[in-house]
N, C-alpha and C positions, 0 to 999 in steps of 0.2 A: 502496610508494607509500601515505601517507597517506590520507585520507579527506577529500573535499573538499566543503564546503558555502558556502552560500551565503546570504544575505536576498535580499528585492526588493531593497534599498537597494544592496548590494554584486557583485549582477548583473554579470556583464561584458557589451558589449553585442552583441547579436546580430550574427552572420559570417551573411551572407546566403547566399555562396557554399559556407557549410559547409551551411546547410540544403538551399543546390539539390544539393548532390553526394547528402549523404544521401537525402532526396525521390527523388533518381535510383537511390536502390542498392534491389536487391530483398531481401526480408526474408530470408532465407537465408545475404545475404550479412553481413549486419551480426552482428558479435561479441559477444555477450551473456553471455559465459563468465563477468565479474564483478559478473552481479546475482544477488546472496545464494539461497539456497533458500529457499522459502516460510517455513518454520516461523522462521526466522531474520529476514524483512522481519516477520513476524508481529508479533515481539515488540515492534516498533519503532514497528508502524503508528499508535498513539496520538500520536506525535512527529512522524508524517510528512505532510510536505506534501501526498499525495495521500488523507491519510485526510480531512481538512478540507475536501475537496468539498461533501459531506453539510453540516457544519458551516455555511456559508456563504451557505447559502440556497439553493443552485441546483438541490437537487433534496432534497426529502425523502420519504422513504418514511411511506409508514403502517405504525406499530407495531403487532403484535400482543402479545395477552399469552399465552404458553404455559407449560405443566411439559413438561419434560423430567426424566427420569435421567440424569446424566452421570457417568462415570468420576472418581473420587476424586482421579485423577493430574491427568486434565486441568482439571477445577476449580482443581486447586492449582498447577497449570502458567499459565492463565490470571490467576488471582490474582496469582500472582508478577510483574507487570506492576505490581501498584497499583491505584489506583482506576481504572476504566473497563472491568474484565475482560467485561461484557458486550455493550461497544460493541467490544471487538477480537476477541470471538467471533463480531458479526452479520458484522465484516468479512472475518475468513475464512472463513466462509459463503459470503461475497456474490463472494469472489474463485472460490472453488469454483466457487459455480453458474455465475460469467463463463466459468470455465474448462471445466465442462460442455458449452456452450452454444457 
């Protein structure tokens, strides 16, 4: 199976009754075996609709400025995205700490 995406424009329109089935199932029961592994949404997150939260006004954090040392691989791992390597580092941060937490 393909990969299936979407715009606003191209949306199909909401099943009401799929959202109350789902609303009704408990999270245990719901099948989540085909969302990628972390380091794998990682690479995407610049592209992804849930990274443009931030983006959009609805919540912005305040910046700090820090040094850090970081590993040669992971800078170069990071990098290999393109431009933005340090807004998809705050993100998997930011996912960490959600997942910490």
């Amino acid at each position: 199976m393909g990969m299936v995406s979407y715009t606003h424009e191209t949306m199909p329109p909401v099943n009401r009754e799929a959202l109350a089935a789902l609303a009704a199932m408990k999270d245990e029961d719901i099948d989540c075996s085909d969302i990628p592994p972390l380091d794998t949404l990682a690479l995407r997150l610049k592209s992804s609709p849930l990274s443009r939260g931030v983006d959009r006004g609805m919540y912005r954090p305040v910046k700090v400025a820090v040094t850090c040392k970081l590993d040669a691989d992971v800078v170069a791992w990071l990098k290999r995205g393109g431009k933005g390597y340090q807004t998809r580092l705050n993100s998997i941060l930011r996912q960490a700490m959600a997942h910490a937490q």
